[in-house]
C-alpha positions in Angstrom: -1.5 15.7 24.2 2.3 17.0 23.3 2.1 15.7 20.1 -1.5 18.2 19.3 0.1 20.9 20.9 3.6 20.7 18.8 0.9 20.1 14.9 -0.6 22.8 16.3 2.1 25.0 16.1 3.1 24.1 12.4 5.2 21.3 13.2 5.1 18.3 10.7 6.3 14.4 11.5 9.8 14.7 9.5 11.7 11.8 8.5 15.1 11.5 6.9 16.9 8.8 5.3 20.3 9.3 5.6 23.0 7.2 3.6 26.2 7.1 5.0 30.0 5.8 4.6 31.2 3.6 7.0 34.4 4.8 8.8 36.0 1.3 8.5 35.1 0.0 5.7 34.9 3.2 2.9 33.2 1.7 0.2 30.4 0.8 2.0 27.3 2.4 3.0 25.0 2.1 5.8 21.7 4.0 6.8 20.5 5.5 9.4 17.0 7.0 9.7 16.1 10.0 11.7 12.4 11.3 12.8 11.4 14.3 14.7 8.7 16.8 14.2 9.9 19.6 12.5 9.0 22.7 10.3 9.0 23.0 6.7 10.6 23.6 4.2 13.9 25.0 6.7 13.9 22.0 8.2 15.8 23.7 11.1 16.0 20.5 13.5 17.2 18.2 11.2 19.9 20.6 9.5 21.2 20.8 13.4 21.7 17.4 13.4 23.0 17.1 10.0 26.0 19.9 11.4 26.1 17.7 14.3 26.8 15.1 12.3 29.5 16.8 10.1 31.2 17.9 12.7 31.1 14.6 15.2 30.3 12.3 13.7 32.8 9.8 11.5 31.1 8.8 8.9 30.9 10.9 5.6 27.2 11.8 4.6 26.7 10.2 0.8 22.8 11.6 0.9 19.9 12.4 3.1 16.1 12.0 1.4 13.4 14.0 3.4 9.9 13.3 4.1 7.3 14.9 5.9 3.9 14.2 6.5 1.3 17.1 7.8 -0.4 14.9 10.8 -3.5 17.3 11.2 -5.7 19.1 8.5 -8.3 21.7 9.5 -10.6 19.9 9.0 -9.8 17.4 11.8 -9.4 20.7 14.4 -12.7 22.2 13.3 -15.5 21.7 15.3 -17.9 19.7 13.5 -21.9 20.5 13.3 -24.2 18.0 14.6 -28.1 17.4 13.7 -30.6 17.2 15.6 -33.3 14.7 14.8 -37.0 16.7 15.0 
């Protein structure tokens, strides 16, 4: 029911592909994949933990790709008529 609540409020499923350089070995590059419910476009959970990333993290961003998907539609919240057979 968390999940209802949080579309509710404007919050979209959020996923981000982030590409990486491994500390150790320079020239390559790992990924790492990150999904929260966020807010579009700002995006404000995932840029804190892109600075949290920056800041503790070793590994030097090469990219992040975002994605979001809108869960809910009005349609699916709308309360739907039903007929009555006569």
């Amino acid at each position: 029911m968390a999940n209802l609540e949080i579309q509710l409020q404007g919050f979209r499923l959020t996923t981000a592909q982030i590409y990486y350089f491994l500390p150790d070995y320079p020239r390559l590059i790992q990924e790492f994949l990150w999904q929260d419910y966020d807010i579009a476009p700002k995006f404000p959970k995932l840029n804190q933990f892109l600075d949290f990333w920056k800041k503790d993290i070793e590994g030097n961003l090469h990219s992040v790709y975002v994605a979001d998907q809108k869960l809910l539609t009005m349609s699916d919240i709308q309360p739907r008529s039903k007929e009555i057979p006569i």
